[in-house]
C-alpha positions as CSV (number, residue, x, y, z in Angstrom):
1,X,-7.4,-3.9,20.5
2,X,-7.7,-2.4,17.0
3,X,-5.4,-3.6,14.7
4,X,-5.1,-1.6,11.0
5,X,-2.9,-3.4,8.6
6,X,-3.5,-2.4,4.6
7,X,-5.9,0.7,5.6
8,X,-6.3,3.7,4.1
9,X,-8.5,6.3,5.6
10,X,-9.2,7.4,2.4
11,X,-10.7,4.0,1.4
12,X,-11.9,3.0,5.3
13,X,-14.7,6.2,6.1
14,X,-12.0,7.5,9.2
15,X,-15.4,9.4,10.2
16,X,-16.8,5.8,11.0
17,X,-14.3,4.4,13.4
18,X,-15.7,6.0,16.6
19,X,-18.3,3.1,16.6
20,X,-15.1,0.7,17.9
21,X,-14.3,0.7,21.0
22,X,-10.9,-0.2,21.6
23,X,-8.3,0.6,24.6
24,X,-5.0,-0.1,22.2
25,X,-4.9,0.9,18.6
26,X,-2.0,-0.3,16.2
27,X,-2.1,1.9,13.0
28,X,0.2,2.4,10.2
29,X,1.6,5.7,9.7
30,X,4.2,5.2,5.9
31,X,1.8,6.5,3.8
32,X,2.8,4.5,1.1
33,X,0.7,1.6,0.6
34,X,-1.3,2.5,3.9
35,X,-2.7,5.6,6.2
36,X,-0.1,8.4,6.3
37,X,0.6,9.8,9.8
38,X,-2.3,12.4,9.3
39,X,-4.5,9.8,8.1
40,X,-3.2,7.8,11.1
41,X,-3.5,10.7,13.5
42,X,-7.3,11.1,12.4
43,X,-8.1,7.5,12.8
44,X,-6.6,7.9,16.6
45,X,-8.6,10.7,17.3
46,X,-11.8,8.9,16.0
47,X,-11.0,5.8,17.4
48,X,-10.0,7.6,20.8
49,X,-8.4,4.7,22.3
50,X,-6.3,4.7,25.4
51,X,-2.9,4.1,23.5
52,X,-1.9,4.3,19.9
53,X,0.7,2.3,18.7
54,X,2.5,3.4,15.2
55,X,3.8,0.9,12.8
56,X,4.9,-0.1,9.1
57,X,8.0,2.6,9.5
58,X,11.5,2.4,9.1
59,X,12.0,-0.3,7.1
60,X,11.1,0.3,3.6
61,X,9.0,3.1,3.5
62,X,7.9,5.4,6.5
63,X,10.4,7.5,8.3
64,X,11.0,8.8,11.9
65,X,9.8,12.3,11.1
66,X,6.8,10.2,10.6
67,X,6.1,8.8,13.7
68,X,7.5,11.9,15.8
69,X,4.5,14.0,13.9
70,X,1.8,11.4,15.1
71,X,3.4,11.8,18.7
72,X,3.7,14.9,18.8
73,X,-0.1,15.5,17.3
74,X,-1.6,13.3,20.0
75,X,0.2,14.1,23.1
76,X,-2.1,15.3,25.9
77,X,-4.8,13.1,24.1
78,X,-3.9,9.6,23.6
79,X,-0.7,8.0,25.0
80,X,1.2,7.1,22.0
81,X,4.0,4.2,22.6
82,X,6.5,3.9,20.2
83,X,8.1,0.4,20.1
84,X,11.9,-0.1,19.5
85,X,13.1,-1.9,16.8
């Protein structure tokens, strides 16, 4: 399991992060203080782990739209579960 909290892809070389190998992947998708969901849907395809979870949305910062995109970007690549509030 790969677990991104404060990451930016910017910051964290995304071109790097095939060297983990990890079946679940947890990654941010606000944007705000974290990876936006195109950062976050680069880091998934880098990572290529089985499933991708999104996170750090909804609350404060980070919208649906958000998480629909990284979905919707990944499907047919890397099952993406979305976890219910």
């Amino acid at each position: 399991m790969c677990f991104f909290t404060e990451v930016s892809a910017r910051r964290h070389k995304v071109y790097r992060l095939n060297v983990i190998e990890a079946d679940v992947a947890l990654l941010p998708v606000s944007g705000t203080y974290v990876m936006g969901a195109d950062e976050a849907i680069q880091a998934a395809r880098a990572l290529n782990p089985k499933v991708a979870v999104p996170m750090h949305y909804g609350a404060f910062v980070g919208a649906q739209t958000d998480v629909e995109r990284f979905r919707d970007q990944l499907a047919g690549k890397i099952e993406v579960v979305i976890l219910e509030k």
